[in-house]
C-alpha positions as CSV (number, residue, x, y, z in Angstrom):
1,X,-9.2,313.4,24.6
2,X,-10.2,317.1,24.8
3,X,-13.9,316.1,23.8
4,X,-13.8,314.0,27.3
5,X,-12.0,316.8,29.2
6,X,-14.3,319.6,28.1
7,X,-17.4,317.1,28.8
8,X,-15.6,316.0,32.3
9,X,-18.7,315.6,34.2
10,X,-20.5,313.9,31.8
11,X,-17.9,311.6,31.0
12,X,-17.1,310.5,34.6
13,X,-21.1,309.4,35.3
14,X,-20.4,307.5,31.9
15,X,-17.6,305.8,32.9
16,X,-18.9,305.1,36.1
17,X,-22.0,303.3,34.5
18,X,-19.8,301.3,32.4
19,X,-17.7,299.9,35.2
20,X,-21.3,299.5,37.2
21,X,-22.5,297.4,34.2
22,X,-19.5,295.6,34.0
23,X,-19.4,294.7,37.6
24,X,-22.8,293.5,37.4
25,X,-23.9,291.6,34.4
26,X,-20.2,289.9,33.6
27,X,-18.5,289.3,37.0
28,X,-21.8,288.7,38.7
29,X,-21.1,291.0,41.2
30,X,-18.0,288.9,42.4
31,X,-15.8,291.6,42.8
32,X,-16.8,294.9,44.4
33,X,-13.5,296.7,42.9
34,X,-15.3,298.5,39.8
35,X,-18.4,298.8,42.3
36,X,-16.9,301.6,44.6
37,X,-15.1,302.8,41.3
38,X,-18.7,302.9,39.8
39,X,-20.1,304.3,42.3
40,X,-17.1,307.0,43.0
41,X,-17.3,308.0,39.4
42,X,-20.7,308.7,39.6
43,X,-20.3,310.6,42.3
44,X,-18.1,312.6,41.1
45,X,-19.4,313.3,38.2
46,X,-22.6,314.7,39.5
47,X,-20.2,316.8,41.9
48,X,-18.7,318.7,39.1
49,X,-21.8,318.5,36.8
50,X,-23.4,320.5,39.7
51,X,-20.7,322.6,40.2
52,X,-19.6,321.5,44.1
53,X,-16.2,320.9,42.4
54,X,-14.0,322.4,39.7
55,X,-14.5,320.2,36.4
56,X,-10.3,319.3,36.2
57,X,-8.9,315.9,35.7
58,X,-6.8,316.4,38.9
59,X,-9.9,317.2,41.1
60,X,-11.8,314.0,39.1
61,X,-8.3,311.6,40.1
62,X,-8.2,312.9,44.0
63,X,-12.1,312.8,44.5
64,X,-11.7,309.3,42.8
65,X,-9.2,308.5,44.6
66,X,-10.6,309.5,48.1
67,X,-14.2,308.2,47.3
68,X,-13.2,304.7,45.8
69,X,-11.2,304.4,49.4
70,X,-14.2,305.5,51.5
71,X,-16.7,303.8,49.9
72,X,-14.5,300.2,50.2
73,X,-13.9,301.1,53.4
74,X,-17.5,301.6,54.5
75,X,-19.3,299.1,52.3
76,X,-16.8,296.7,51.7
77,X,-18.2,294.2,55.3
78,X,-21.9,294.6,54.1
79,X,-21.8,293.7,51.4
80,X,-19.2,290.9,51.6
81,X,-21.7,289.7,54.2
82,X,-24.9,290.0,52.0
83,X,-22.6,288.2,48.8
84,X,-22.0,285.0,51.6
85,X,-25.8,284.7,53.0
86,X,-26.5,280.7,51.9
87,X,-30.6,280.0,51.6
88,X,-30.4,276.8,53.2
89,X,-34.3,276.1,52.2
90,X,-34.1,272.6,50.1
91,X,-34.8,272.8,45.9
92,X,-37.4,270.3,44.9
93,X,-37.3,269.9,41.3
94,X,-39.2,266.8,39.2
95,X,-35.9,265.5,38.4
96,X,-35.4,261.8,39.6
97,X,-38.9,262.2,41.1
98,X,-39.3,258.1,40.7
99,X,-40.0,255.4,41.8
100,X,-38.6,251.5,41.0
101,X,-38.3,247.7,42.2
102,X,-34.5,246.7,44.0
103,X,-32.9,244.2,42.2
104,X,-30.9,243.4,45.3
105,X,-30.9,244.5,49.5
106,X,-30.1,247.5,50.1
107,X,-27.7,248.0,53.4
108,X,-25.0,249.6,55.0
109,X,-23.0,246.6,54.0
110,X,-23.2,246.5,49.9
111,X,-23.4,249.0,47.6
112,X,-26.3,249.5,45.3
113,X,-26.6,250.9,42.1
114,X,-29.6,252.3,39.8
115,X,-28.7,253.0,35.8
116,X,-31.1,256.2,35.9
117,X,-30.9,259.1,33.0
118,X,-27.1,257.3,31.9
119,X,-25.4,257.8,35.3
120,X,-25.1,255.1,37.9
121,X,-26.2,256.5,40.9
122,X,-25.7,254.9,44.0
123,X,-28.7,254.0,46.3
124,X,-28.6,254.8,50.1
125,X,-31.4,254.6,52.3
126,X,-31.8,255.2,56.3
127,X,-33.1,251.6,56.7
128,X,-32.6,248.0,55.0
129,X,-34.9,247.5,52.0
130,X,-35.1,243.7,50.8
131,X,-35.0,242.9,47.2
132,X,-38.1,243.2,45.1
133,X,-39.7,246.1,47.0
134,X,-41.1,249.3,45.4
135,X,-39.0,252.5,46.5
136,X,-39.6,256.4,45.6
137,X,-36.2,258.9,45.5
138,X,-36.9,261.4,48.7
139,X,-33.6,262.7,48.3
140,X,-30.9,263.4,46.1
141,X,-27.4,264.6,46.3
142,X,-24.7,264.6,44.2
143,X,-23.9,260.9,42.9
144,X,-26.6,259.4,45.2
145,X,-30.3,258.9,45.3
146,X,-32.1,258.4,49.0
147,X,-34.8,256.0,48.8
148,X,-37.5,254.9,50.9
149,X,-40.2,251.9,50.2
150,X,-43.0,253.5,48.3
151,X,-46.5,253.6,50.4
């Protein structure tokens, strides 16, 4: 303890990287908690480090304390707002890129289902396909395969 306490300033950025590491690599960034602490304990480390503030473990707890709170308070909307932005742009990936013969006729009506990669997916298109015409998968979702006749 007195090797952290005589090395205050140095200690506190390490700690603060620590909890920055943390945050990021095995919460994913999830939580901002340990962010502002991160970020707070770096702070104050280089505070003391540079002599703004007395190196003491009751200056490190208030200035902690203080800047954990202001830094929530100030970067807690944008970046909640930043962690809930969606990229609505569609994958396209090879995966059930295919294209097969119906075995029966494919409407609203009956359900129809291709055995593909051991999962029975169910077949849905925007239009009735008869039986015995080629179709290509032009969408996918989950449990379902979009087709369309093959041109």
């Amino acid at each position: 303890m007195t090797f952290i306490t005589d090395n205050l300033p140095q200690a506190l950025i390490i700690f603060g990287l620590v909890a920055l590491c943390i945050e990021v690599i095995v919460l994913g960034f999830a939580t901002f908690v340990l962010f502002f602490l991160g970020l707070s304990l770096i702070t104050s480390g280089v505070f003391m480090y540079f002599g703004l503030v007395e190196p003491s473990l009751l200056n490190a707890a208030w200035i902690n304390g203080v800047l954990t709170a202001l830094l929530a308070g100030v970067l807690w909307k944008p970046l909640k707002a930043m962690q809930s932005q969606q990229d609505s742009k569609k994958v396209d990936s090879d995966f059930a890129d295919i294209s097969f013969t119906l075995e029966q006729d494919l409407n609203s009506e009956s359900p129809v289902f291709y055995q593909y990669s051991g999962i029975q997916w169910q077949l849905k298109s925007k239009t009735e396909i008869e039986k015995g015409v080629q179709v290509k998968v032009i969408e996918k979702s989950v449990g379902v395969l979009w087709v369309a006749p093959a041109e």
